[in-house]
C-alpha positions as CSV (number, residue, x, y, z in Angstrom):
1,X,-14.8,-31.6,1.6
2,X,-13.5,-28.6,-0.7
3,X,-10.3,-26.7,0.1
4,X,-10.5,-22.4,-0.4
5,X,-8.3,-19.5,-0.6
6,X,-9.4,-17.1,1.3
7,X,-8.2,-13.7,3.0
8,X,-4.8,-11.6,1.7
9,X,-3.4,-13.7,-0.9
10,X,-6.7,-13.3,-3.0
11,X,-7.2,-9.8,-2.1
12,X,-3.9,-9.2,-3.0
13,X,-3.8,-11.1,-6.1
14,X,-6.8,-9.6,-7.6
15,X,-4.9,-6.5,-6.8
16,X,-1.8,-7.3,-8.5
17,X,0.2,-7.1,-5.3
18,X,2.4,-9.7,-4.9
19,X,3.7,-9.0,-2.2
20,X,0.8,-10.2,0.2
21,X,-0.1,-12.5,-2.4
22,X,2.3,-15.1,-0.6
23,X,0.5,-15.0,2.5
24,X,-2.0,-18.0,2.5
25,X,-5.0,-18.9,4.7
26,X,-7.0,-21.8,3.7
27,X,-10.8,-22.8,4.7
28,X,-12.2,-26.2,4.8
29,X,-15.7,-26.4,4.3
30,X,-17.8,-29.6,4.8
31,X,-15.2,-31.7,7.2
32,X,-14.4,-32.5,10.5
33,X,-11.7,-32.2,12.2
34,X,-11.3,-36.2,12.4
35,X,-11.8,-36.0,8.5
36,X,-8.4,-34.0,8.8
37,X,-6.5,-36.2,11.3
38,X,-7.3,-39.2,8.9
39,X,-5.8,-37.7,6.2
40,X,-2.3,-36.9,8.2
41,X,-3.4,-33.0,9.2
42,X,-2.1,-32.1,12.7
43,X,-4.2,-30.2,14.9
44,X,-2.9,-26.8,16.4
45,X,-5.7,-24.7,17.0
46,X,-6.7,-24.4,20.7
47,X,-9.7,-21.7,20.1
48,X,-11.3,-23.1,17.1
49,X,-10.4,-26.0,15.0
50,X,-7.0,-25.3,12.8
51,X,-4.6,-28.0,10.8
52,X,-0.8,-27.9,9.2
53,X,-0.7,-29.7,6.8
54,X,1.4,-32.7,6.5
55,X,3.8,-31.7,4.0
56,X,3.8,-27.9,3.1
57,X,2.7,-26.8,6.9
58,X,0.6,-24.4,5.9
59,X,-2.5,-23.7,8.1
60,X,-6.0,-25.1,7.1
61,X,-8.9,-23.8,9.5
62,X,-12.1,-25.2,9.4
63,X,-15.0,-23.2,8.1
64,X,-16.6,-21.7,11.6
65,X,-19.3,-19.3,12.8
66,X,-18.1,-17.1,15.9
67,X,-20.7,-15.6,18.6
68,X,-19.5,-13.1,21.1
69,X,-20.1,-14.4,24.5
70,X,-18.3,-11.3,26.8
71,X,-16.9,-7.4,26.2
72,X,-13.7,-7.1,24.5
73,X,-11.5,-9.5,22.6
74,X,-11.8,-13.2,24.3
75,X,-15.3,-13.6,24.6
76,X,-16.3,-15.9,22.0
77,X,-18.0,-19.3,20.9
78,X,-17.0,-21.1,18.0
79,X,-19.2,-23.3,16.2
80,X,-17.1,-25.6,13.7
81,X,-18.5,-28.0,11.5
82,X,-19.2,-29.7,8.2
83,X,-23.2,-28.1,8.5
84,X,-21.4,-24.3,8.4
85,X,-21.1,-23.0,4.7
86,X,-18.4,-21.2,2.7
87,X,-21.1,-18.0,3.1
88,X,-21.3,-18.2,7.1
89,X,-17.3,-18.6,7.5
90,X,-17.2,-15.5,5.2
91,X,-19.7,-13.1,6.9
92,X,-17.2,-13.7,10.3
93,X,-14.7,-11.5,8.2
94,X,-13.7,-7.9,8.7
95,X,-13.6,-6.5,5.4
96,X,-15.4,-6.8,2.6
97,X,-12.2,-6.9,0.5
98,X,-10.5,-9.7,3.0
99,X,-14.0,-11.8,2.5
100,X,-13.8,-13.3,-1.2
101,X,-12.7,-16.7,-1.6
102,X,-10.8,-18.9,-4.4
103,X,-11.7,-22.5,-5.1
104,X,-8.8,-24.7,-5.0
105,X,-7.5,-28.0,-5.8
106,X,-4.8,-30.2,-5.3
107,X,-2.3,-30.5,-7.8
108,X,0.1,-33.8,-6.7
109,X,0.9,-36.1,-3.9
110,X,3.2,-32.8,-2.6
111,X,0.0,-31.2,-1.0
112,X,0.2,-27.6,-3.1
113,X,-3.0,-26.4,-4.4
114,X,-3.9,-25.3,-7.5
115,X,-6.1,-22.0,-6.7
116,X,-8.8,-21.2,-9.6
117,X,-9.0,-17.1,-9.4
118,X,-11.8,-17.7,-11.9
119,X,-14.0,-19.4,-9.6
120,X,-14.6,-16.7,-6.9
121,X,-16.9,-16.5,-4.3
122,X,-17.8,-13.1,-3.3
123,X,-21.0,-12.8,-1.5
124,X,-20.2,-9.3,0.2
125,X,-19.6,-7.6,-3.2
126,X,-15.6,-7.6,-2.1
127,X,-14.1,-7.4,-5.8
128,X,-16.8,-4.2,-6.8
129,X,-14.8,-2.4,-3.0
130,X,-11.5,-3.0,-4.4
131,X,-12.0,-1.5,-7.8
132,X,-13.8,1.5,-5.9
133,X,-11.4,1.5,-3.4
134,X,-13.3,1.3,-0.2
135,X,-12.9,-0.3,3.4
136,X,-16.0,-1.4,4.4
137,X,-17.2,-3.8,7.1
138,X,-18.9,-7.4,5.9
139,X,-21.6,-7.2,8.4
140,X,-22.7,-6.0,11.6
141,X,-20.6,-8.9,13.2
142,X,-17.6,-6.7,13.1
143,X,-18.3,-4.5,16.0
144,X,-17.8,-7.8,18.1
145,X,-14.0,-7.9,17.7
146,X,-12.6,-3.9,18.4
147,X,-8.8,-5.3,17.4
148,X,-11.1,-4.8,14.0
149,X,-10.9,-1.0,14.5
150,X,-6.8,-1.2,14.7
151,X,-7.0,-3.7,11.6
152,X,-8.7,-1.7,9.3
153,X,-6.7,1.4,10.6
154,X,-3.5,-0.5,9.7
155,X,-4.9,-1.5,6.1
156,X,-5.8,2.2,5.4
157,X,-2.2,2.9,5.9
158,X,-1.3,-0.2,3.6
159,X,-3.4,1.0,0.9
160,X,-3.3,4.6,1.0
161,X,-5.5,5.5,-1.6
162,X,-8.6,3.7,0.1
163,X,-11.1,5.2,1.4
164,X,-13.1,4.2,4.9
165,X,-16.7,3.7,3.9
166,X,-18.7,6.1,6.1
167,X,-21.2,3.4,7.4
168,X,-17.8,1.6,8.8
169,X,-16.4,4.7,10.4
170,X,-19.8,5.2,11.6
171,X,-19.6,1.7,13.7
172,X,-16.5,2.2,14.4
173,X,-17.3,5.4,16.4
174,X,-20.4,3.5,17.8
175,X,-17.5,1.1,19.4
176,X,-15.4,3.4,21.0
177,X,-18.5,4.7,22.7
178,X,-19.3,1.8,24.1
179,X,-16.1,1.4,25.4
180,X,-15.0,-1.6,23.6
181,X,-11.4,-0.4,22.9
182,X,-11.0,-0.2,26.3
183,X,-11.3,-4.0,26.8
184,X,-8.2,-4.7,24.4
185,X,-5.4,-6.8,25.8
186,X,-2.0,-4.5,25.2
187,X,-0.2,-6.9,23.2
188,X,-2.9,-7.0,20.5
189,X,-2.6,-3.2,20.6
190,X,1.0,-3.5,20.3
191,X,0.9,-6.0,17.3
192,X,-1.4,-3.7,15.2
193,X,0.2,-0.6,16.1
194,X,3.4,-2.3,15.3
195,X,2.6,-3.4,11.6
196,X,0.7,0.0,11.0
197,X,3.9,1.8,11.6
198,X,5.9,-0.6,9.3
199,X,3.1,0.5,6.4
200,X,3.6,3.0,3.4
201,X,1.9,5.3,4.8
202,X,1.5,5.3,8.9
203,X,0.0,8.5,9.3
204,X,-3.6,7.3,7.4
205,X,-3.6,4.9,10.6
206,X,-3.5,7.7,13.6
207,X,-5.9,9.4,10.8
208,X,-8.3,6.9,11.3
209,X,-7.8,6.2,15.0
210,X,-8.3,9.7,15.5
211,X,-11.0,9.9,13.1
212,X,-13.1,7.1,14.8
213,X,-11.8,8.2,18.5
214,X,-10.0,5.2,19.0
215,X,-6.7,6.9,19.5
216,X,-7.7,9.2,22.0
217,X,-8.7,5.6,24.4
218,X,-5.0,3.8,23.1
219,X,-2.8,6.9,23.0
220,X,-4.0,9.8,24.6
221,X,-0.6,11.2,24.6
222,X,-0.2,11.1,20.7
223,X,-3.9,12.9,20.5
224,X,-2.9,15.4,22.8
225,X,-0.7,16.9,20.2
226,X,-3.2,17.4,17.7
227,X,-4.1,21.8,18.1
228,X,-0.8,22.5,19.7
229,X,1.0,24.8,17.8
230,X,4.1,24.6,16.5
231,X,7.2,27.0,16.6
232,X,6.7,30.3,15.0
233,X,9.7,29.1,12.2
234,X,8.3,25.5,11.6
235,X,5.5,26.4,9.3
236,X,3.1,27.2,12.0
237,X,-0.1,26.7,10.5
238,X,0.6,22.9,10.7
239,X,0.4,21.9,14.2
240,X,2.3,19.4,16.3
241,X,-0.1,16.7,15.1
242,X,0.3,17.0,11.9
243,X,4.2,17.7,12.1
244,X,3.7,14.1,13.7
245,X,2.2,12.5,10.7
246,X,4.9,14.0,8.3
247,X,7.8,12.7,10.5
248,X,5.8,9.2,10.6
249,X,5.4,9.4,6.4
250,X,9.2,10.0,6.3
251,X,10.3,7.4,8.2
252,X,8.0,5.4,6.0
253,X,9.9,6.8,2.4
254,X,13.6,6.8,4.2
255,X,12.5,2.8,5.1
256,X,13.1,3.1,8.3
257,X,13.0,-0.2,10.8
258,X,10.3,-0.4,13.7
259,X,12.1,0.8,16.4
260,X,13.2,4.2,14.8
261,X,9.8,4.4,13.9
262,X,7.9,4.0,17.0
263,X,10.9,6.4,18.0
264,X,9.3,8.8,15.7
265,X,5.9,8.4,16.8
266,X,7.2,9.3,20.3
267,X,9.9,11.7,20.2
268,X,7.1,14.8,20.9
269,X,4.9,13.3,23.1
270,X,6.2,16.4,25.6
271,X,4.7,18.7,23.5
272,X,0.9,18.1,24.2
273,X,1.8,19.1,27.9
274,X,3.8,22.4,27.0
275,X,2.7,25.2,29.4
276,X,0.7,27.8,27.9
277,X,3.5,30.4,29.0
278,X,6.1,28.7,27.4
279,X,4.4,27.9,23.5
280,X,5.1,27.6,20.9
281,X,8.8,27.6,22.0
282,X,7.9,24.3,23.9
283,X,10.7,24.7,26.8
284,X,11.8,21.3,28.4
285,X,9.4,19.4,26.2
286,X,12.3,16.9,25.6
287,X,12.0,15.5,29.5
288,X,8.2,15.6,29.6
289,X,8.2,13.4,26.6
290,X,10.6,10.9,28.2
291,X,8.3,10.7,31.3
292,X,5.3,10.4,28.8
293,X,7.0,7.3,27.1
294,X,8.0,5.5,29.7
295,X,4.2,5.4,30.9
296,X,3.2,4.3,27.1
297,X,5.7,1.3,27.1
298,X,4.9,0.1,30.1
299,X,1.3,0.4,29.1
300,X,1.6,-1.4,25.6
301,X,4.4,-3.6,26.8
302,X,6.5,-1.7,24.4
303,X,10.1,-4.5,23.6
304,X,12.9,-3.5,24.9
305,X,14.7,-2.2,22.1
306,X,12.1,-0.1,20.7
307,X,11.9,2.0,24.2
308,X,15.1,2.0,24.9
309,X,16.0,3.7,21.3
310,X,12.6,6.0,21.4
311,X,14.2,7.2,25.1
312,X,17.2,8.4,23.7
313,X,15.6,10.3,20.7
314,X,12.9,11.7,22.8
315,X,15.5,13.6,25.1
316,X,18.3,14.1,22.5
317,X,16.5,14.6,19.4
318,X,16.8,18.7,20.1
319,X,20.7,18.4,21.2
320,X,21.0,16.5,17.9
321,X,19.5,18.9,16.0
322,X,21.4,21.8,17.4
323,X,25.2,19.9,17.0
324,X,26.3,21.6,14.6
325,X,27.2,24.3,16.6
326,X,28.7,22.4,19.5
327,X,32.5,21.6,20.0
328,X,34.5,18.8,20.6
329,X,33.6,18.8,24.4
330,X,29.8,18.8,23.5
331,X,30.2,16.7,21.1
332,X,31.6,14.0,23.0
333,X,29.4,14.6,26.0
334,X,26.2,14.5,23.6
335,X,28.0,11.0,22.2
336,X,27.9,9.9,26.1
337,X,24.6,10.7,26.9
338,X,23.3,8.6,23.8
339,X,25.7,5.5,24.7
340,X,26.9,6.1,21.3
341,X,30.4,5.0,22.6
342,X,28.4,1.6,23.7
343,X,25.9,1.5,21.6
344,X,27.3,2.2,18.1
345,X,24.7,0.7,16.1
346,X,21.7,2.1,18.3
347,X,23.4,5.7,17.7
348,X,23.2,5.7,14.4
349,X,19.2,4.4,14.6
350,X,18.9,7.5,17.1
351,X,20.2,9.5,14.5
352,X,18.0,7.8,11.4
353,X,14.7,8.6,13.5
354,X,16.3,12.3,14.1
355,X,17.0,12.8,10.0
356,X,13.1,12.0,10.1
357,X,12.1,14.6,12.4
358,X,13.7,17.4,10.9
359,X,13.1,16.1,6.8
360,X,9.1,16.3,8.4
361,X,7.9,19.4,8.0
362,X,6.6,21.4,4.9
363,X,9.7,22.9,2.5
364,X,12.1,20.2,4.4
365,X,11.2,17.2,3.0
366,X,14.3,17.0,0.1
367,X,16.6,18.8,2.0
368,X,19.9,16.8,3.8
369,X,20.1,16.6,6.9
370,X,24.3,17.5,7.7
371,X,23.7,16.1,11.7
372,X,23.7,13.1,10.9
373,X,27.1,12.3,8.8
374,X,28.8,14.8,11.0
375,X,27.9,12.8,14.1
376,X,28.2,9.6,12.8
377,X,32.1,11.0,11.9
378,X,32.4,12.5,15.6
379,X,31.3,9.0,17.1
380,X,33.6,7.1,14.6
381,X,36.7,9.6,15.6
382,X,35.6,9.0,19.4
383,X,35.5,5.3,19.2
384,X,39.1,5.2,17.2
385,X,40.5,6.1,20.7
386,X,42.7,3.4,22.5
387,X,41.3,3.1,25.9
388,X,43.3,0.4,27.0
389,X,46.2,2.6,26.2
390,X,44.6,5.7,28.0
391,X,43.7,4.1,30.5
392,X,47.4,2.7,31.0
393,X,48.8,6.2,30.4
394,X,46.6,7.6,33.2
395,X,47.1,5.0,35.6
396,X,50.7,5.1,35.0
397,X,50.2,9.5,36.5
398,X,48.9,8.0,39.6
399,X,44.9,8.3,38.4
400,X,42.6,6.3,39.9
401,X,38.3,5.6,39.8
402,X,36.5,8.4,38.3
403,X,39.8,10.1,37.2
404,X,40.9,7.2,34.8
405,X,37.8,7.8,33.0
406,X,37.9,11.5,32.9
407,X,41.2,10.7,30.8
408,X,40.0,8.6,28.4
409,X,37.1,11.2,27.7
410,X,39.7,13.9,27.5
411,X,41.7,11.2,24.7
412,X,38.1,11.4,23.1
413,X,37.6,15.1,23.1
414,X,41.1,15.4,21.7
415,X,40.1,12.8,18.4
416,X,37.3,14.7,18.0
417,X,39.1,17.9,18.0
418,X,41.6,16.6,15.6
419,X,39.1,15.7,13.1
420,X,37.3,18.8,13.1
421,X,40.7,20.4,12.4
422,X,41.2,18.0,9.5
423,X,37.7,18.9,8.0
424,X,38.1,22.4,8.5
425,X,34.9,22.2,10.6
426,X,34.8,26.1,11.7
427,X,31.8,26.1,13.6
428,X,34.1,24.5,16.6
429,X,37.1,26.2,17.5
């Protein structure tokens, strides 16, 4: 029996990238799994053959051969067992990069291995695509799994500066055709789309999905923006799409969390239906692209809090860009409509995925963006209000149902108004 490293904690090591590097899978090669029970390993696995270890926890999976038995994702057979070699587990892979594997050891009664990076095995030429720079499949196996195509999507926006090798674009596109993105199960959709957004760069991942066709089957109402022009003022020789893959790139450099960034992703989906008569001013495109979302999350099974956050941006974000020139009335009423009253801490990620919007587009990038510390100050002047008190003071009049909360919002356009007054804020008289 012999003990590997395999996967993103050599890939990453060998790239000097610790911070992947922490992420271990092991392979056992040349045991069974009753070679691993004896030893104290506890089986978890229920598609193929995988052990924690009894101390550290970590996963050990048994060196295996996968067939594909049906279309999509589930249909496969699993061969595990001490006849299938470090080579054969290896070619199952995706990349070439993700397919190089360290010999390790163990190092005391503790269970931690001591990995030898100068005993690799690298049968698929992974360490010459890493210094070159290149995502490439490790063998034709690869167009059995089409989760493969969101992988490698997501790993081009990890490492930005790598390139997709044209043979594994070229399957890739082979895939889609044969409809084998369409067989995905939404939550494995979901998950890569997920962690792609969360990458340095998420925009190389719609690149590549768009590239491949891919994200014209998963998202046909992201692709749909790509050729529609953008206002005559917003640079207009970058169209919606790409204005997308800015705002995404900026959410990525202001480290925005997941849900302001799927938020992002969103926010224009309105804009790939604009009627002809109406562009490139894009007229109502705000409630078309909250209809448009709430047919993606149901779709994806979006959580909760992502959709409920990407709704409000989606038919806000152009109210929120426009606040500076509202008063304390509109204020307030743009404060109620975003549950900011409620919802503090959702507000201000409404407004974090609006700073991103506006900072992406060409010339804007470095500029501030004054709507979002002015709002943040109207909500904090709003929610200073006593409502208990208010409401007291207007019960005490004789006000009752709707008219006790028409007072409190009138207590709340009047804090508003007095800090606009203190800040000399002239735009709201």
């Amino acid at each position: 029996m012999q003990i590997y490293l395999v996967g993103g904690a050599v890939r990453d090591t060998l790239l000097a990238r610790p911070e992947g590097a922490g992420d271990r899978d092991w392979v056992v090669v040349g045991a069974s799994p009753d070679d691993l029970l004896g030893q104290g390993f506890v089986a978890v696995g229920k598609d193929f053959p995988v052990f924690l270890h009894p101390r550290t926890k970590e996963e050990f999976a048994l060196a295996r051969t996968e067939r594909k038995t049906a279309p999509g994702y589930r249909g496969f057979a699993v061969y595990a067992a001490p006849d299938v070699t470090l080579e054969e587990d290896l070619a199952r892979r995706d990349l070439t990069i993700n397919a190089i594997a360290a010999y390790a050891l163990p190092t005391s009664v503790t269970g931690q291995f001591d990995v030898d990076f100068s005993r690799l095995t690298d049968p698929y030429n992974g360490q010459a695509d890493l210094q070159q720079k290149v995502l490439r499949h490790v063998t034709d196996a690869f167009r059995e799994d089409p989760v493969r195509i969101l992988r490698l999507a997501r790993f081009a926006a990890r490492f930005e500066d790598f390139s997709v090798a044209p043979e594994t674009m070229a399957l890739m596109r082979e895939m889609v055709t044969e409809g084998e993105v369409d067989a995905l199960v939404p939550e494995r959709v979901w998950q890569e789309i997920a962690r792609g957004l969360m990458q340095p760069r998420p925009s190389r991942m719609l690149e590549v999905l768009r590239d491949c066709g891919a994200l014209k089957r998963l998202l046909p109402e992201v692709e749909r923006l790509w050729g529609v022009p953008q206002r005559a003022d917003y640079h207009p020789e970058v169209d919606t799409g790409w204005h997308l893959m800015l705002v995404l790139d900026m959410a990525a450099q202001l480290k925005a969390p997941l849900a302001v960034r799927f938020a992002c992703l969103t926010h224009d989906l309105g804009k790939g239906t604009t009627p002809a008569d109406v562009l490139p001013r894009h007229i109502g495109h705000e409630q078309r692209s909250a209809q448009l979302l709430k047919g993606v999350c149901e779709r994806l099974r979006v959580p909760t809090d992502c959709r409920e956050l990407a709704d409000v941006v989606a038919r806000e974000h152009g109210n929120i860009h426009r606040s500076s020139e509202f008063g304390a009335e509109a204020l307030v009423r743009l404060l109620e409509r975003c549950d900011a009253i409620r919802k503090s801490e959702r507000f201000a990620q409404v407004l974090w995925a609006c700073e991103c919007d506006a900072r992406g587009r060409l010339g804007l990038q470095d500029q501030p963006y004054p709507q979002r510390p002015r709002l943040l100050a109207a909500q904090a002047a709003a929610l200073n209000v006593d409502t208990a008190s208010s409401a007291s003071a207007a019960v005490a009049l004789g006000a009752k149902g709707a008219q006790i909360g028409e007072w409190v919002q009138r207590a709340r356009v009047e804090a508003v108004q007095r800090w606009l007054q203190s800040t000399g804020d002239a735009a709201l008289g």
